[in-house]
C-alpha positions in Angstrom: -95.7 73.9 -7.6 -98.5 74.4 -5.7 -98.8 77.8 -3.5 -101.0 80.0 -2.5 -102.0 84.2 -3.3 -100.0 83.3 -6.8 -100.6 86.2 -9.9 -102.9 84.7 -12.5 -99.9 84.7 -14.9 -97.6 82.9 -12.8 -100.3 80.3 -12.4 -100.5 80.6 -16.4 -96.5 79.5 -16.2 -97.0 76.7 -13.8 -100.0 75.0 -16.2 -97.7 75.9 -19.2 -94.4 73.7 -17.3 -96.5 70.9 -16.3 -98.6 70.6 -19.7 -95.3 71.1 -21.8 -93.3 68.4 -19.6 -91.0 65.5 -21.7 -91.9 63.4 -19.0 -94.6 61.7 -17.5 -93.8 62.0 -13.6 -94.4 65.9 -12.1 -93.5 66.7 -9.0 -95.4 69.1 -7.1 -93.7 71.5 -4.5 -95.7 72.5 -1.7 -94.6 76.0 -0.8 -93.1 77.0 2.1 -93.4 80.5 4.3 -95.5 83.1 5.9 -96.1 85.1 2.5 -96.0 85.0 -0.8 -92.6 86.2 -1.3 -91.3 83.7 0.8 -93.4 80.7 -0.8 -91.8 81.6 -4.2 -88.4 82.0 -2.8 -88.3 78.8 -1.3 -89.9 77.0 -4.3 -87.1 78.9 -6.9 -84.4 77.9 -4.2 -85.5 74.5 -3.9 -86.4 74.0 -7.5 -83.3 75.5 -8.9 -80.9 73.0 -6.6 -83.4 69.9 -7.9 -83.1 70.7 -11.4 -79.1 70.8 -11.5 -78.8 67.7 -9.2 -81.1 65.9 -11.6 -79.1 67.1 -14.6 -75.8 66.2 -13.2 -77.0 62.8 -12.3 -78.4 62.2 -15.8 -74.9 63.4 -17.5 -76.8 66.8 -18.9 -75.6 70.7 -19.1 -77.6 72.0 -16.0 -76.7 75.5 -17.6 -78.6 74.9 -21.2 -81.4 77.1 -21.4 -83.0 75.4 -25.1 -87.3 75.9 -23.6 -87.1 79.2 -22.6 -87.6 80.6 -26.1 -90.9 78.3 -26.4 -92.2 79.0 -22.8 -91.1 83.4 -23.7 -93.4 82.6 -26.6 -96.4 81.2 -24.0 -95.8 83.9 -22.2 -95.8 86.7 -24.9 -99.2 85.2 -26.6 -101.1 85.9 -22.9 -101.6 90.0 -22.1 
């Protein structure tokens, strides 16, 4: 995802995603929208709707949630 004005952590979350992939091939989303709130609305929006589409296509549980314990863990390591 790349947009602009985001908080150092979020960036820190972005790097984390992309490093911690399964799969080679990374889109990037190019924000949309006058400010930041509206950049990361329309990337969650758009991101959300690609991920379940994807999931479906590929016969997978869009509503399984088994990497967000590892990325909580990321996240609680960085103060």
């Amino acid at each position: 995802m790349i947009c602009e004005d985001l908080d150092e952590r979020t960036d820190s979350r972005i790097a984390w995603m992309e490093e911690n992939l399964d799969r080679k091939n990374v889109w990037k989303i190019f924000c949309e929208g006058n400010t930041p709130l509206e950049r990361m609305i329309y990337a969650a929006h758009l991101s959300d709707w690609i991920s379940v589409s994807l999931a479906l296509i590929r016969g997978v549980n869009p509503t399984s949630m088994d990497p967000i314990p590892k990325l909580k863990r990321h996240l609680s390591e960085i103060q």
